[in-house]
C-alpha positions as CSV (number, residue, x, y, z in Angstrom):
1,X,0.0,0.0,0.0
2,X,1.2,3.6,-0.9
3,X,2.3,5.7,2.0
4,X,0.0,8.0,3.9
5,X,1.1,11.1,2.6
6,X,2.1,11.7,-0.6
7,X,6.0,12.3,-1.6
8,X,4.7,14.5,-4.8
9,X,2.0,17.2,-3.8
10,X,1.2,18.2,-7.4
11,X,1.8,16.0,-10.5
12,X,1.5,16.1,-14.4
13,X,0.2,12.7,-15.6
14,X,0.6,12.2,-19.3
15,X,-1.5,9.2,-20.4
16,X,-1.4,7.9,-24.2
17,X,-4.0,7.8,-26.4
18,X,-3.4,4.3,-26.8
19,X,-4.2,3.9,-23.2
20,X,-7.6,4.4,-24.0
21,X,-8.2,1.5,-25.9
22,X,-7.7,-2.0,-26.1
23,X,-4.3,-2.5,-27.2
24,X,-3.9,-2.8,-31.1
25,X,-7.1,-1.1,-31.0
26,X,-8.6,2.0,-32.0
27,X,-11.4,4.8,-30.7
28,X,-12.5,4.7,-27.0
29,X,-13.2,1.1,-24.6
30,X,-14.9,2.6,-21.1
31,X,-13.7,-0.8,-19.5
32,X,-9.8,0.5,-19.9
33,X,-11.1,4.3,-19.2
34,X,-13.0,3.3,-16.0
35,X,-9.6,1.5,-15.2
36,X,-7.4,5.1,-15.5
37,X,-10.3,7.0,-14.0
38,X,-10.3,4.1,-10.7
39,X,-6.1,4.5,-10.4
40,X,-6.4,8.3,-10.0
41,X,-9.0,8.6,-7.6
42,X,-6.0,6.2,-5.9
43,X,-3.9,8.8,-5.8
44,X,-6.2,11.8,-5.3
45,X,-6.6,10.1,-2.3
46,X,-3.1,9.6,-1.1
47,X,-3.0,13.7,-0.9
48,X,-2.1,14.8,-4.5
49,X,-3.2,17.4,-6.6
50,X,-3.2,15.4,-10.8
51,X,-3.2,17.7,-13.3
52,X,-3.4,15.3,-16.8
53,X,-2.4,15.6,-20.5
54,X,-3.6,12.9,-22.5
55,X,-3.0,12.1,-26.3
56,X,-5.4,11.4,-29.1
57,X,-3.6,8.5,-30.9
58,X,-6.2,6.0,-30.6
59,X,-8.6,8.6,-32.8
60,X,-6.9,10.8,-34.7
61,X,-2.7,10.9,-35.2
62,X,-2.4,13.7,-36.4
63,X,1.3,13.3,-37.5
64,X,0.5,10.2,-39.8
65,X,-2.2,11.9,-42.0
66,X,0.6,14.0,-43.7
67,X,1.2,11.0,-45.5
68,X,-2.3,11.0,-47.0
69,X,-2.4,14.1,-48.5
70,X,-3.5,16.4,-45.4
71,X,-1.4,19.4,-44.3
72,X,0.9,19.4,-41.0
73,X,-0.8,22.0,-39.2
74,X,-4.4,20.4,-40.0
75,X,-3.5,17.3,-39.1
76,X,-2.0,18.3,-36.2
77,X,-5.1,20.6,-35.2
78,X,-7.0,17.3,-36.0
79,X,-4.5,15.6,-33.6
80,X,-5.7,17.8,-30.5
81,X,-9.6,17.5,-31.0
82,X,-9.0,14.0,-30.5
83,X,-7.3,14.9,-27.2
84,X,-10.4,16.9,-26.5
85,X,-12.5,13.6,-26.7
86,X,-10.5,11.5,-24.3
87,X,-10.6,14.0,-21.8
88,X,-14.6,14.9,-21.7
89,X,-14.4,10.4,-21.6
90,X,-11.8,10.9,-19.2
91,X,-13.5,13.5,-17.2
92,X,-17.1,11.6,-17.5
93,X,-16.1,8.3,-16.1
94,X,-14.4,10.2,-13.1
95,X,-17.3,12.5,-12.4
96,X,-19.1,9.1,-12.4
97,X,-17.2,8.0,-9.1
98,X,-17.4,10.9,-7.0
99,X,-14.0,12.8,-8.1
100,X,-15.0,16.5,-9.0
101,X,-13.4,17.1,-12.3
102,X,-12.4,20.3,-14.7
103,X,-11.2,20.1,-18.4
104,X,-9.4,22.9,-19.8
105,X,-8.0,23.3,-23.2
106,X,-5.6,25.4,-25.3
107,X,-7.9,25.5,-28.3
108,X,-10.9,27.6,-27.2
109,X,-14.1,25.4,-27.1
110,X,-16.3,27.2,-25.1
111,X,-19.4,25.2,-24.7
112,X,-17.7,21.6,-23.3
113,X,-14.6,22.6,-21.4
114,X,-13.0,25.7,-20.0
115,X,-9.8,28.1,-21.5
116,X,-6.4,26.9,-20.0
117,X,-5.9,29.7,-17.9
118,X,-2.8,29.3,-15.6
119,X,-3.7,30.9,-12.6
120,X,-7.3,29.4,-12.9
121,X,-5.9,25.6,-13.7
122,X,-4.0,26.3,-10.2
123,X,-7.0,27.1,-8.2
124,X,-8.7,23.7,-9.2
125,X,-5.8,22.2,-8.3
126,X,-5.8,23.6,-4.7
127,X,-9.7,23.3,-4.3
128,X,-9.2,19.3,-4.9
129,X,-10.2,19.0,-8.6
130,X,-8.6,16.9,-11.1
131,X,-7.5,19.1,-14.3
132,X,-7.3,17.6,-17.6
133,X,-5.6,19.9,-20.2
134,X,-6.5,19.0,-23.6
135,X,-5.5,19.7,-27.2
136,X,-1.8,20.4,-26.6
137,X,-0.6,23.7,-26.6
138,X,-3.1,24.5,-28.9
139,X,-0.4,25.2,-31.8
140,X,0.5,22.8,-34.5
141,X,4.7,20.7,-34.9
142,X,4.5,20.1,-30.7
143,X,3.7,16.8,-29.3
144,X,1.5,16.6,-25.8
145,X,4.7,15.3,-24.6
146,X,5.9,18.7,-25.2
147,X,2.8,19.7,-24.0
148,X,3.2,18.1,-20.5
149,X,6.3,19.6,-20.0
150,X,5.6,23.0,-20.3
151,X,2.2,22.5,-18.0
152,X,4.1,20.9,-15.8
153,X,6.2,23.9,-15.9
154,X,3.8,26.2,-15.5
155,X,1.3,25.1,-12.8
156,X,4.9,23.9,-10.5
157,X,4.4,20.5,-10.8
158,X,7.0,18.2,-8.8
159,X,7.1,15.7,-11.1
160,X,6.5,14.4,-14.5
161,X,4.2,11.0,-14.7
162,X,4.8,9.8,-18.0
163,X,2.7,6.7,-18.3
164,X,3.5,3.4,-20.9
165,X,2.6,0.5,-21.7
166,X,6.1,-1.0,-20.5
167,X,7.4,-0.7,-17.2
168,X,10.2,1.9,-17.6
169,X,13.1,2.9,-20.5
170,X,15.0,-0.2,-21.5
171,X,18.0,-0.7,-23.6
172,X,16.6,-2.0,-26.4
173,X,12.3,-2.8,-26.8
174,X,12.0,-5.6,-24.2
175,X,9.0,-7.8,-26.3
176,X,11.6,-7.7,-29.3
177,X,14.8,-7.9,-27.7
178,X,14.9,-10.0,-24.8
179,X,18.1,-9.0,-23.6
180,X,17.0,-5.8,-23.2
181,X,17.8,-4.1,-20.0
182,X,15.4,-2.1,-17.5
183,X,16.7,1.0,-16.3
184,X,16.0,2.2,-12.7
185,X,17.5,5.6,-13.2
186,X,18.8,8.0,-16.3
187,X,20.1,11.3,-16.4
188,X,18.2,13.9,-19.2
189,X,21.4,13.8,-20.9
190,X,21.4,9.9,-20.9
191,X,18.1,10.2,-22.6
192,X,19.2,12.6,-25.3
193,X,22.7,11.4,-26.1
194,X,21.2,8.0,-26.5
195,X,18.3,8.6,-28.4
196,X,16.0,6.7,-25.7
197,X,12.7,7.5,-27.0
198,X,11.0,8.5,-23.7
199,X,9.8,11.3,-24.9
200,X,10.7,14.1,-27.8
201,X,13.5,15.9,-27.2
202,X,12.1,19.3,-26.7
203,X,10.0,17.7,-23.7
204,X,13.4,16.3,-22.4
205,X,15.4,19.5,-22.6
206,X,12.7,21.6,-21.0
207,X,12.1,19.0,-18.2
208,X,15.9,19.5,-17.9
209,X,16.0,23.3,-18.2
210,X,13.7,23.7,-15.3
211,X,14.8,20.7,-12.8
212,X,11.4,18.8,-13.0
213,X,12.1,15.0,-12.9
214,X,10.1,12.5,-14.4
215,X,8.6,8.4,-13.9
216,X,8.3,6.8,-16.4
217,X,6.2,3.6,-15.5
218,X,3.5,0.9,-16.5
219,X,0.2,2.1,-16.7
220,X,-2.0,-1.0,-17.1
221,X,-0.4,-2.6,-13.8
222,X,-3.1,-1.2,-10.9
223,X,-2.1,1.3,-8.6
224,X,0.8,2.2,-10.1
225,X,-0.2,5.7,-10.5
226,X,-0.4,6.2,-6.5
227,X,2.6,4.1,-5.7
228,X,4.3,6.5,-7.8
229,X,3.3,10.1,-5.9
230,X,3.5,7.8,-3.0
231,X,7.1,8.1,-3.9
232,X,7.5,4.3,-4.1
233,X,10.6,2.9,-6.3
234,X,8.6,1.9,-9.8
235,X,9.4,2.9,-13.5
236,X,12.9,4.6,-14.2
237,X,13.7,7.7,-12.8
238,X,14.7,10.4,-15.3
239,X,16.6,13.4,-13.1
240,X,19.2,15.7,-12.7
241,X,22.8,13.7,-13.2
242,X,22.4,10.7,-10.0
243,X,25.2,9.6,-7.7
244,X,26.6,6.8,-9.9
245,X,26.0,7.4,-13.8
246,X,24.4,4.2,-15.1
247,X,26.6,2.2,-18.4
């Protein structure tokens, strides 16, 4: 069980879109939504404050239609109304169990979620609500990785939660290599002069420019996400340069 008091007061969860779905699958499954929405009331209730970015690859990625004939920046735009879609789900199923929630996003859509405003986003935060921030950062060629980043920056976040579907950064893709190795802790400069793809490299650079370290763990395994503000050891740790740099 996760301790009684949280390590990390206020967190940034990123969640896939694939995390969504089924996976292999496409568009929304409520069973695998319910299961999110159950793991962070978990941690809610440990004493955080979640603030959440989620992606919209299991409707729309955006990046992949430029191969079909649609422009960048549309696609993109595309990209973050799908965002929009998991986060009313999202937002939904926890309202559904009791967990008061807000959605804010960067593009304005007035009449289903609010206006990412900073200093409101904060205030939610410290009345108890759950923020999800959806489509990005509302401008076309940044990932929501990006996107987490720079909201974690901004509302003061203590720590990145970068959820996957594997258990933390290996050497190598552990269900094609089985030699691959787990990490349990990287540097941001591990991550970017070897080309681990955690995350893009303009999310890894900012997380590095402003000190804010990051988890990355498995999602689908319950109560991972409380363990983690818990400040349990799960996932690889990505931080300022540790004690003994890892070979």
């Amino acid at each position: 069980m996760p301790a009684a008091r949280p390590k990390y007061k206020r967190v940034l969860l990123k969640i896939s879109g694939e995390a969504f779905c089924q996976e292999g699958a496409q568009g929304l499954d409520t069973d695998e939504i319910r299961s999110i929405a159950g793991q962070i009331m978990e941690a809610v209730k440990v004493g955080s404050q979640i603030a959440i970015v989620c992606g919209g690859g299991n409707i729309v990625r955006g990046g992949s239609l430029s191969k079909h004939g649609i422009n960048q920046a549309t696609g993109d735009y595309m990209g973050m109304l799908a965002t929009v879609i998991n986060a009313l789900a999202l937002q939904d199923t926890l309202e559904s169990l009791g967990t008061p929630t807000r959605v804010l996003t960067a593009l304005p859509i007035t009449s289903v979620a609010e206006p990412w405003i900073r200093r409101r986003a904060i205030r939610h935060l410290e009345k108890g609500r759950v923020i999800i921030l959806a489509a990005g950062t509302g401008n076309p060629h940044f990932t929501t990785d990006t996107a987490s980043a720079l909201r974690a920056t901004e509302i003061g976040a203590d720590i990145l939660l970068k959820a996957s579907k594997v258990d933390g950064v290996y050497t190598a893709d552990p269900k094609k290599d089985p030699k691959a190795r787990k990490y349990d802790r990287l540097s941001y400069l591990d991550v970017l002069n070897r080309g681990l793809g955690v995350m893009d490299l303009t999310a890894i650079s900012m997380c590095m420019e402003f000190h804010l370290p990051i988890i990355v763990f498995n999602l689908r395994k319950a109560g991972n996400i409380a363990l983690a503000v818990a400040g349990k050891q799960i996932g690889t740790l990505i931080s300022d340069p540790p004690a003994k740099t890892i070979k």
